[in-house]
C-alpha positions in Angstrom: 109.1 0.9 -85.4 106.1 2.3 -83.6 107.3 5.4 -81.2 107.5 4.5 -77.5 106.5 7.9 -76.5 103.2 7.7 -78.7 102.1 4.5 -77.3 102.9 5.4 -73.5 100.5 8.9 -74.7 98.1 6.5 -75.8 97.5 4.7 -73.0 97.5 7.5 -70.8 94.6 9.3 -72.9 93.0 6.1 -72.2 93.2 6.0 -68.3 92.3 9.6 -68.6 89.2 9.0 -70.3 88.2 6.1 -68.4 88.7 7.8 -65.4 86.5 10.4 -66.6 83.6 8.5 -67.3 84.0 6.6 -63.7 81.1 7.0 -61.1 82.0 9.9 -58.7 80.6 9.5 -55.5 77.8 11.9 -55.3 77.1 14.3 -52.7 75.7 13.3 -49.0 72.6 15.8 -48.7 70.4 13.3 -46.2 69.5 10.8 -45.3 68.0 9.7 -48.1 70.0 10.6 -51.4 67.6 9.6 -54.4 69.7 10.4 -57.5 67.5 8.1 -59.6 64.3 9.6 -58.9 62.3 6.3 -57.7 61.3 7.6 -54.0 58.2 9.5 -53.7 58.3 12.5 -51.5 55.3 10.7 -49.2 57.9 8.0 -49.0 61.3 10.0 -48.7 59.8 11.7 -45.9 58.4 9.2 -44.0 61.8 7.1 -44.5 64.2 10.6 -43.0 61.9 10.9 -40.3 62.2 7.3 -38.8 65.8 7.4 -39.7 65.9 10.4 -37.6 64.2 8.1 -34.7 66.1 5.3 -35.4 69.5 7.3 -34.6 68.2 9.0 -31.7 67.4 5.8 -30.2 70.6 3.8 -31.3 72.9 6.6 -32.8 73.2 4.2 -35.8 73.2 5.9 -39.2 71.1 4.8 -41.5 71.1 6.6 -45.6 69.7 5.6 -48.9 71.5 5.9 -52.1 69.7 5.4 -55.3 71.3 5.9 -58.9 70.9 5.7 -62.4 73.6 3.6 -63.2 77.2 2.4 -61.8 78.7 3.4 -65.0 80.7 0.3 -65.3 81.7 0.1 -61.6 80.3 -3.1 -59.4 78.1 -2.3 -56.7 80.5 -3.8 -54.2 83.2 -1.8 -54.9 81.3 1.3 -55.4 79.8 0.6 -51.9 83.4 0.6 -50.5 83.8 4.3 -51.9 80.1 5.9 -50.8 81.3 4.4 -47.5 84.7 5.8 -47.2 83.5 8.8 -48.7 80.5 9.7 -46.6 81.9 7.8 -43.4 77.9 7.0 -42.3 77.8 5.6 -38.5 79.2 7.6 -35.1 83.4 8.1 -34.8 84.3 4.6 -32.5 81.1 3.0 -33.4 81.3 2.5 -36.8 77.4 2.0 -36.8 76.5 3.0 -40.1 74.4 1.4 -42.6 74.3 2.3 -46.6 71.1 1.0 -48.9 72.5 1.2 -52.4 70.1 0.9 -55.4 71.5 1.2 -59.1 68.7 1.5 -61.5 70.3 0.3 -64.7 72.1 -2.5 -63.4 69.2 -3.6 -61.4 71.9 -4.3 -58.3 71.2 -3.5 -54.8 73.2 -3.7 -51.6 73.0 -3.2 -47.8 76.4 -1.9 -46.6 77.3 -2.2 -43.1 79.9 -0.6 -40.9 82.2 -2.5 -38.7 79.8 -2.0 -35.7 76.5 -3.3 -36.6 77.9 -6.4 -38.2 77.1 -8.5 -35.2 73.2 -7.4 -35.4 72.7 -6.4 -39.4 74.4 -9.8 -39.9 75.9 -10.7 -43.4 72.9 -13.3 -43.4 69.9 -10.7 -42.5 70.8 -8.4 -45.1 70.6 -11.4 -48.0 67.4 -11.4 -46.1 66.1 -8.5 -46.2 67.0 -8.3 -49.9 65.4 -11.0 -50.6 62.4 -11.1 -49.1 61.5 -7.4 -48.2 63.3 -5.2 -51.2 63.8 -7.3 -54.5 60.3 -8.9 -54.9 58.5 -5.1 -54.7 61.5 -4.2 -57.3 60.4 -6.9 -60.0 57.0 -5.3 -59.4 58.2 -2.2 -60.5 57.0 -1.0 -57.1 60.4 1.0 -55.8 59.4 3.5 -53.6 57.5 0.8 -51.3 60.5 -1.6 -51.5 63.2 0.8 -50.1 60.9 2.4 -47.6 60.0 -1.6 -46.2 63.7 -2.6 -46.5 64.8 0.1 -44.5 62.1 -0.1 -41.9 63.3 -4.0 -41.4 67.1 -2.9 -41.2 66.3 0.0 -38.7 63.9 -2.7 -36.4 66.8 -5.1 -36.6 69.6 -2.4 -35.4 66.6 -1.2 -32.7 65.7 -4.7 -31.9 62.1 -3.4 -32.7 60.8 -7.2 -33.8 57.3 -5.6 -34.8 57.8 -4.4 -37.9 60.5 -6.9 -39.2 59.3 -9.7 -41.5 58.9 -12.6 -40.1 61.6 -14.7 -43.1 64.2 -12.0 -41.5 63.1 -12.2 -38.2 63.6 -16.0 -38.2 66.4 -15.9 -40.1 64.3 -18.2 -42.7 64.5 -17.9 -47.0 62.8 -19.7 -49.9 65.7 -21.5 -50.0 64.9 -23.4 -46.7 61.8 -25.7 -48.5 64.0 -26.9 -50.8 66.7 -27.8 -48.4 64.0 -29.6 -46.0 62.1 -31.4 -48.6 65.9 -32.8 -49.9 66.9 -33.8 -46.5 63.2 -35.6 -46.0 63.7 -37.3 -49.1 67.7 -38.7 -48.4 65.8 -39.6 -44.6 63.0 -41.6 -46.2 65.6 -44.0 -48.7 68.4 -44.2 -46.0 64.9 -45.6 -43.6 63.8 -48.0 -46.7 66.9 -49.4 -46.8 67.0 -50.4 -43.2 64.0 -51.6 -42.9 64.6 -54.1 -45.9 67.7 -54.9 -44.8 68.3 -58.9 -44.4 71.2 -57.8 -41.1 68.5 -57.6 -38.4 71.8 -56.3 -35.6 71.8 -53.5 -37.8 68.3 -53.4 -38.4 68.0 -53.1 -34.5 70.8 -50.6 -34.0 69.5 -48.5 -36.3 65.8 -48.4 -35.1 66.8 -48.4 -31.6 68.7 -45.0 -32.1 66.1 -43.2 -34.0 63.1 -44.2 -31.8 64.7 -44.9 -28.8 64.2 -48.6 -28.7 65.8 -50.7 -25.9 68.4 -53.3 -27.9 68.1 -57.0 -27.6 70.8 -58.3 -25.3 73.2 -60.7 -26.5 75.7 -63.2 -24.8 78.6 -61.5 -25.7 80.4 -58.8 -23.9 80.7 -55.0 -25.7 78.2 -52.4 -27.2 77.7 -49.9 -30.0 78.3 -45.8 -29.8 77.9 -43.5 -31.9 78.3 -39.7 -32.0 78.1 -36.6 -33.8 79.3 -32.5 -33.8 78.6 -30.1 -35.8 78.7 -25.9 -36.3 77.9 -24.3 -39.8 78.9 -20.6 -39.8 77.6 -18.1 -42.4 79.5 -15.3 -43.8 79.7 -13.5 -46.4 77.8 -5.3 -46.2 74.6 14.3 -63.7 72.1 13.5 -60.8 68.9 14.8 -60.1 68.2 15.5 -56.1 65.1 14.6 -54.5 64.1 15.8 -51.6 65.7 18.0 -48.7 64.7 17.2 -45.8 68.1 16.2 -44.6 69.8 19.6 -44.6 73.1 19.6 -42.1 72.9 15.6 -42.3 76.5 14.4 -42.5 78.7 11.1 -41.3 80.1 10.8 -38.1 82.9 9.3 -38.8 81.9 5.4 -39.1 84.2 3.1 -40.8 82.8 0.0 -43.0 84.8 -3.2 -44.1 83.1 -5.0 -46.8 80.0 -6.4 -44.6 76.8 -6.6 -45.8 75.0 -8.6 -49.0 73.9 -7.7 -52.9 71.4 -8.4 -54.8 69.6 -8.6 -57.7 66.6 -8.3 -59.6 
């Protein structure tokens, strides 16, 4: 019979040694923290100093994580720890935002603290991922995508329309073709049929309520109605440093809750 003891030892050498080999969080040095080494220093410094503007105009907090890998983690959950960690966004506010990038995974997310979700909606962060960051990451072209896709969250927390695509400004994606070009197509049989249909009431009804027709009368009492409500709702936020210009940088205390979108490319 196999020893208890040696098989409860076992498995604790195994947590032990997975724990080991989990992610840590890594340090907060700034506002940009690129562990992975994609950011040029043009770009890292250009990105800290509108940041910088960006919370002096809206004390939101805005910071850039890249990494090499997630080690096995998901880049959900590891979100939840940078943000719980780092505690981005002002103490009451909770108005802190976290760009995660993990390099071997090829995942990205946009984190969001509890009070920017109204703004940096659920909806403009799949957005902004998918139309600002992720097609200059399948070019290979990093650096650009980061500094874009956190230009376009800072000018939605700002409200600064000018530099925001236009997809995320009007809250459009690729997706939206498709979805018209289906519901054209359902519109032209459901029209077909009632134009070849032999019932010419219905055939009236019909025409009458899409173009405003006025019906034939009849000599019997009574009428049609018709009526229709809707609401759709969307919901679903060993390193090498780079550079320093974010020296004394820290949280204020923000708080997240699992807002925000992923991506990937």
């Amino acid at each position: 019979m196999v020893n208890k003891n040696k098989i409860a030892a076992f498995f604790c050498a195994a947590l032990i040694s997975a724990s080991a080999f989990a992610l840590k969080v890594p340090e907060l040095k700034g506002r940009v923290n690129d562990y992975a080494n994609i950011i040029s220093q043009s770009d890292e410094e250009e990105i800290s100093r509108y940041l910088a503007a960006v919370e002096k105009q809206t004390t939101a907090q805005i910071v850039v994580l890249t990494v090499p890998s997630l080690k096995g983690d998901d880049i959900a959950s590891f979100g939840i720890k940078v943000a719980d960690s780092w505690k981005i966004g002002q103490s009451g506010k909770d108005n802190g935002v976290i760009l995660i990038v993990a390099m071997q995974e090829h995942d990205v997310r946009i984190e969001t603290g509890y009070g920017v979700e109204d703004t940096l909606t659920d909806v403009k962060c799949g957005l902004i991922l998918r139309n600002v960051i992720i097609p200059e990451f399948k070019n290979g072209k990093y650096s650009r995508g980061i500094l874009n896709g956190v230009k376009n969250i800072g000018g939605v927390i700002s409200g600064d329309t000018e530099i925001i695509d236009d997809d995320v400004l009007n809250e459009k994606s690729d997706d939206d073709s498709l979805v018209g070009a289906v519901f054209m197509i359902i519109w032209l049989v459901f029209f077909f049929i009632i134009i070849t249909s032999k019932n010419g009431i219905l055939k009236w009804f019909i025409l009458s309520r899409l173009f405003g027709m006025n019906m034939p009368r009849t000599g019997r009492k009574g009428g049609f109605s018709s009526g229709h409500s809707g609401s759709s709702t969307f919901r679903s936020g060993g390193f090498g440093s780079g550079f320093g210009s974010g020296g004394g940088f820290s949280g204020g205390g923000g708080h997240f809750g699992g807002g925000g979108a992923s991506g990937h490319w």
